[in-house]
matplotlib code that plots the C-alpha trace (Angstrom):
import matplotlib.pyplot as plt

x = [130.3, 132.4, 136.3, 138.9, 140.8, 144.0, 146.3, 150.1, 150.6, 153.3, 155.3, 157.7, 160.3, 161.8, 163.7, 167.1, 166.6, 167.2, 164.2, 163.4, 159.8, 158.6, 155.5, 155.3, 157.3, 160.6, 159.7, 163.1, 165.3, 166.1, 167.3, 167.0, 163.9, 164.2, 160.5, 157.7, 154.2, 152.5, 148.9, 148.8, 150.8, 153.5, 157.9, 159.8, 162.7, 166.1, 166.5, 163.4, 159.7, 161.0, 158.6, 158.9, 157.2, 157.3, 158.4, 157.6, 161.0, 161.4, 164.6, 165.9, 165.5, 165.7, 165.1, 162.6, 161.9, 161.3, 162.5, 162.9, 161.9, 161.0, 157.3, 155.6, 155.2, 153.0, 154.3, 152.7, 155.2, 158.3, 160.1, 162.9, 166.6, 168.0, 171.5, 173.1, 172.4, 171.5, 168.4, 164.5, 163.2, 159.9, 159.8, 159.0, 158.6, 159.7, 160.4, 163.7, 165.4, 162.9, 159.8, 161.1, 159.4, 163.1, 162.9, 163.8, 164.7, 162.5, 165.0, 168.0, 166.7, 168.9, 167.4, 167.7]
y = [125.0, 122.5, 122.5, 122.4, 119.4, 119.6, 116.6, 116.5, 114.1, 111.7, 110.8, 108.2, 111.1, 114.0, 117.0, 115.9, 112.3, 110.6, 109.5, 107.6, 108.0, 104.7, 105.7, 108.7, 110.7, 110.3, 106.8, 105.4, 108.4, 109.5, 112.6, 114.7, 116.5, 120.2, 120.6, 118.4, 120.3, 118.5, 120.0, 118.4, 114.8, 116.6, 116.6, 118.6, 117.0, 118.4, 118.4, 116.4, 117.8, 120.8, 123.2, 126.3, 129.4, 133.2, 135.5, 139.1, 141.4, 142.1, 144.0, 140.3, 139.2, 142.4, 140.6, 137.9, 135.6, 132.0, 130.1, 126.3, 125.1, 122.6, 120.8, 118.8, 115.1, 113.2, 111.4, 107.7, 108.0, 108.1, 105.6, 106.0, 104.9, 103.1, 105.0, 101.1, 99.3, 102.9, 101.0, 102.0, 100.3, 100.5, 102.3, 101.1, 103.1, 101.9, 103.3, 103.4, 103.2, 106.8, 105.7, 108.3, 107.2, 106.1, 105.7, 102.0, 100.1, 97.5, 96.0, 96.2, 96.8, 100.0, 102.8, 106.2]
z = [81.0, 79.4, 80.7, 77.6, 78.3, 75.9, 76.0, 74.8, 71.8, 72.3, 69.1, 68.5, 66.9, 68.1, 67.1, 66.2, 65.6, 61.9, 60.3, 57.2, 54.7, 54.5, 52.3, 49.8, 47.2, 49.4, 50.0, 51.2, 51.9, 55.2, 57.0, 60.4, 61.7, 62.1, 63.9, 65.0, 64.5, 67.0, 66.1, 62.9, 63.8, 60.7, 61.1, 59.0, 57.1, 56.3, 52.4, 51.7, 50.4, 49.1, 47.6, 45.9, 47.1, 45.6, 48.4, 48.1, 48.5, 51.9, 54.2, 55.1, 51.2, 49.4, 45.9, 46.7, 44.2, 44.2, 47.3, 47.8, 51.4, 53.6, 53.6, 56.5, 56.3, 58.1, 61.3, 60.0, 57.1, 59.2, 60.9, 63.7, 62.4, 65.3, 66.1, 67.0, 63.7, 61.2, 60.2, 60.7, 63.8, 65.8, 68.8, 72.5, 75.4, 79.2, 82.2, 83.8, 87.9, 88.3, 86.7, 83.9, 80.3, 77.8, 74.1, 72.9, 69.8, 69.2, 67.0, 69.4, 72.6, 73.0, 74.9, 72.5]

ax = plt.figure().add_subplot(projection="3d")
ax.plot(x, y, z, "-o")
ax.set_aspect("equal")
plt.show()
């Protein structure tokens, strides 16, 4: 019998961290990530690829109707703004004094 051998991605963004689209619809603006779905390699943006979806009435929306929210993007279409300079950089990863894995600029150098 074959052992299930699941491994944790590692992504170059986190919750919390401001991201831009490089590719896409929102192809140059930027905002933070609410969640990382790390099953399907997707972030979700604040404020960008809304969509609309029809919600049935409900006790915590007692009139439904047609809500705008939140769609995944794709992890390859988002790049890191470094905190330093509030541009997009690449993202290195090194290991500090413990051995501990940091978050790096490529750009600057600074550890995020």
């Amino acid at each position: 019998m074959k052992k299930s051998t699941t491994k944790q991605k590692k992504f170059h963004i986190r919750k919390g961290d401001k991201v831009m689209v490089i590719s896409g619809d929102y192809k140059g603006k930027d905002g933070v990530v609410l969640s990382v779905i790390t099953a399907q390699s997707k972030a979700i943006i604040e404020g960008l690829n809304l969509v609309s979806r029809h919600t049935k009435p409900s006790a915590t929306n007692p009139n439904g109707g047609i809500v705008k929210k939140e769609a995944p993007i794709h992890i390859s279409n988002l790049m890191l703004i470094d905190p330093v300079k509030n541009e997009p950089t690449r993202v290195g990863r090194k290991a500090d004094s413990k051995g501990k894995l940091q978050r790096y600029s490529k750009k600057t150098g600074e550890v995020i």
